[in-house]
N, C-alpha and C positions, 0 to 999 in steps of 0.2 A: 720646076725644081724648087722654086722657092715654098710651094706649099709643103712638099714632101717634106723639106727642112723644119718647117715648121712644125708638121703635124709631128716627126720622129723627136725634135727635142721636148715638146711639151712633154710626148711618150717617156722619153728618158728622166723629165724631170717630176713625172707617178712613180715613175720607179724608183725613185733617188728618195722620193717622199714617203714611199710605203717600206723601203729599210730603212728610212729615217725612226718612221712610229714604230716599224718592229724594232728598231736598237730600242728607243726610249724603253718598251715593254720589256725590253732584254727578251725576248725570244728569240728563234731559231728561225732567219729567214729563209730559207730554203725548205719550211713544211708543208707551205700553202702557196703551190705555182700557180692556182685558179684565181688568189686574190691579187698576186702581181701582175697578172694578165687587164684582170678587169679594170688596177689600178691604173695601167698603161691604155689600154682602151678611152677610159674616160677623159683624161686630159688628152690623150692623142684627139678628141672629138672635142674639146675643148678647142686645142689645137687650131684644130681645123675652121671653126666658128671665129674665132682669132684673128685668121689669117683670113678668113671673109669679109669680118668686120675690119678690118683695115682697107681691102680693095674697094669696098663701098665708101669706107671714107675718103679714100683717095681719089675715087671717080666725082664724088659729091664737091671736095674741094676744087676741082679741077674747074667743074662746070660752074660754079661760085665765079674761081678768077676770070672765066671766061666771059662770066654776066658783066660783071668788075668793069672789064676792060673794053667791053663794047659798050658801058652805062658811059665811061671818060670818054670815048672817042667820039658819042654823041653831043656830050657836055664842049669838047670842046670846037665842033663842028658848029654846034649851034654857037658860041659865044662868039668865034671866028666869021658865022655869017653876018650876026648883031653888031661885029664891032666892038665887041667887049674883049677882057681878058677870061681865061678860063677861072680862074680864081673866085672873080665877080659873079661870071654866072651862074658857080655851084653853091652861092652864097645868097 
């Protein structure tokens, strides 16, 4: 669901954009349905690329804090074996 929301508002906001420039030009939006189409097409694909590039970031942060937190728990494994504080031995 969440991509369809996505892909449909980028879509909606080509189309906001292409009666945006036809107001600027004051022409008659309603002459050319083939360029609202394709206006809407493009940013729906946009859209979509979007909403891609956000799950790759999210899976990529993810596996980060997972690195993160099993890099600390070694840290403090080891300083716990040593006798030390964790502090100390990240230091």
């Amino acid at each position: 669901m969440p991509l369809l929301t996505t892909v449909l508002g980028f879509s909606t906001f080509g189309l906001a954009a292409r009666f945006g420039q036809l107001g600027i030009q004051k022409r008659n939006p309603f002459d050319n349905l083939g360029g609202h189409v394709l206006s809407m097409v493009v940013f729906g694909y946009g859209g979509y690329w979007a909403y891609r590039l956000d799950q790759r970031t999210t899976t990529i942060l993810a596996e980060k804090r997972a690195a993160i937190k099993e890099r600390r728990r070694r840290q403090v494994a080891d300083a716990e074996e040593h006798g030390t504080s964790a502090l100390e031995a990240a230091s």
